[in-house]
C-alpha positions as CSV (number, residue, x, y, z in Angstrom):
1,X,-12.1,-2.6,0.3
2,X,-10.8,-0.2,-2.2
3,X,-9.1,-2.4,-4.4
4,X,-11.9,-5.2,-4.1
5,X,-9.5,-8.3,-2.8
6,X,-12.7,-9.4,-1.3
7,X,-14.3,-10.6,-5.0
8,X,-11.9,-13.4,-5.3
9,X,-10.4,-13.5,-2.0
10,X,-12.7,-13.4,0.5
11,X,-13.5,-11.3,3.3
12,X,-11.8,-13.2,5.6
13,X,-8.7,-13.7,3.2
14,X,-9.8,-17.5,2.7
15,X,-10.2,-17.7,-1.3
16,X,-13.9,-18.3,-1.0
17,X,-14.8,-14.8,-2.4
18,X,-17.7,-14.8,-5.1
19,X,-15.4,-14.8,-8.1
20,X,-13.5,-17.4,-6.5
21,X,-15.0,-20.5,-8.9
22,X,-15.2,-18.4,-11.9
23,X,-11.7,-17.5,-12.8
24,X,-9.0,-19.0,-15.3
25,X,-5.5,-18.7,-16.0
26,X,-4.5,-16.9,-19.6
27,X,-4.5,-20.5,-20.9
28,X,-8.3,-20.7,-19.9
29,X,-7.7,-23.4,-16.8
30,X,-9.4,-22.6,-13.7
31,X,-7.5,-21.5,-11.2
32,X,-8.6,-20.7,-7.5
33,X,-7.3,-17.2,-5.4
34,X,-5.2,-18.4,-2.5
35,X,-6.0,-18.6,0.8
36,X,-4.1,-15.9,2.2
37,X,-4.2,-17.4,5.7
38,X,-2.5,-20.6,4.7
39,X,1.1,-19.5,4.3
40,X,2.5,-22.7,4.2
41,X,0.3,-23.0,0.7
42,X,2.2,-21.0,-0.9
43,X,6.0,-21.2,-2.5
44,X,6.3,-17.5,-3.4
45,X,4.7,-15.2,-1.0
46,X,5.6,-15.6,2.8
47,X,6.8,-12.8,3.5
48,X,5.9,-8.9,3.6
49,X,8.5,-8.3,0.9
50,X,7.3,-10.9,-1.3
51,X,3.8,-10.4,-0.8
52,X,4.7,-6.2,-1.4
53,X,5.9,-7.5,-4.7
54,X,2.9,-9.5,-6.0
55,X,1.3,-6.2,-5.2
56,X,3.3,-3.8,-7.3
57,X,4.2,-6.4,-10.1
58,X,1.0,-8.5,-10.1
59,X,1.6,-12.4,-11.1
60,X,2.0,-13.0,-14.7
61,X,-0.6,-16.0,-16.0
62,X,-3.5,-15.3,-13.1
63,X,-6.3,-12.6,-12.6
64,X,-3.5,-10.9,-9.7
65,X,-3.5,-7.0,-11.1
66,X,-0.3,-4.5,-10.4
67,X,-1.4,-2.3,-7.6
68,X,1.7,0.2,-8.7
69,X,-0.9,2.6,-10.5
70,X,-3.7,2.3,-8.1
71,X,-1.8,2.2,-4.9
72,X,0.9,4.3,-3.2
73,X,4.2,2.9,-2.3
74,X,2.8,3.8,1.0
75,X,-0.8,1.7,0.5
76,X,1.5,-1.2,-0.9
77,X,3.0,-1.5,1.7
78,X,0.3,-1.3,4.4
79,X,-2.0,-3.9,2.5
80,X,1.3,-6.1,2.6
81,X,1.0,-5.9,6.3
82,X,-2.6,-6.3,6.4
83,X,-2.2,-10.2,4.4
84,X,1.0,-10.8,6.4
85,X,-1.1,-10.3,10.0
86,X,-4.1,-12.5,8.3
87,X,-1.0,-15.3,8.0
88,X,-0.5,-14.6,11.7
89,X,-3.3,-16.2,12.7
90,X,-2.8,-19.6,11.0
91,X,-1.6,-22.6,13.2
92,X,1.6,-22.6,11.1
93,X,2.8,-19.8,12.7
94,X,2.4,-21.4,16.6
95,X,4.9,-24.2,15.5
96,X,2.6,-26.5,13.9
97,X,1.2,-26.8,10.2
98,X,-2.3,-27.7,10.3
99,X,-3.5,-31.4,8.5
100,X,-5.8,-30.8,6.2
């Protein structure tokens, strides 16, 4: 809630947020927020240490801010855990990747 994940993100996590259709890239492409309950979408953020990092570094070319200045070490690291258990709930993670 406090740093507003649910604009673009949804508030179940699934990327269908209300900012979700209006964002772009810095070269102006549209590009949609992931759907942080589909880890098997993504290359670069599958685990709580990766995911930590997106949140203290942010992700260069997209709308994903640096939580360093906002958040404590300590709130980094508990939102980490919070996407990581919304991952938990995917099919992927009871042996079998979904078909979409």
């Amino acid at each position: 809630m406090k740093m507003q994940c649910g604009k673009c993100h949804g508030e179940s996590g699934r990327g269908d947020g209300p900012a979700a259709g209006t964002m772009t890239d810095v070269w102006g492409q549209p590009i949609l927020p992931r759907d942080l309950t589909k880890p098997h979408h993504s290359k670069i953020a599958t685990n709580v240490i990766d995911i930590y990092r997106i949140f203290t570094t942010g992700m260069d070319g997209t709308p994903m801010p640096s939580y360093m200045d906002v958040l404590s070490d300590e709130e980094r690291w508990h939102l980490a855990n919070y996407v990581l258990s919304l991952q938990r709930n995917d099919e992927y993670y009871n042996g079998r990747v979904p078909e979409e």
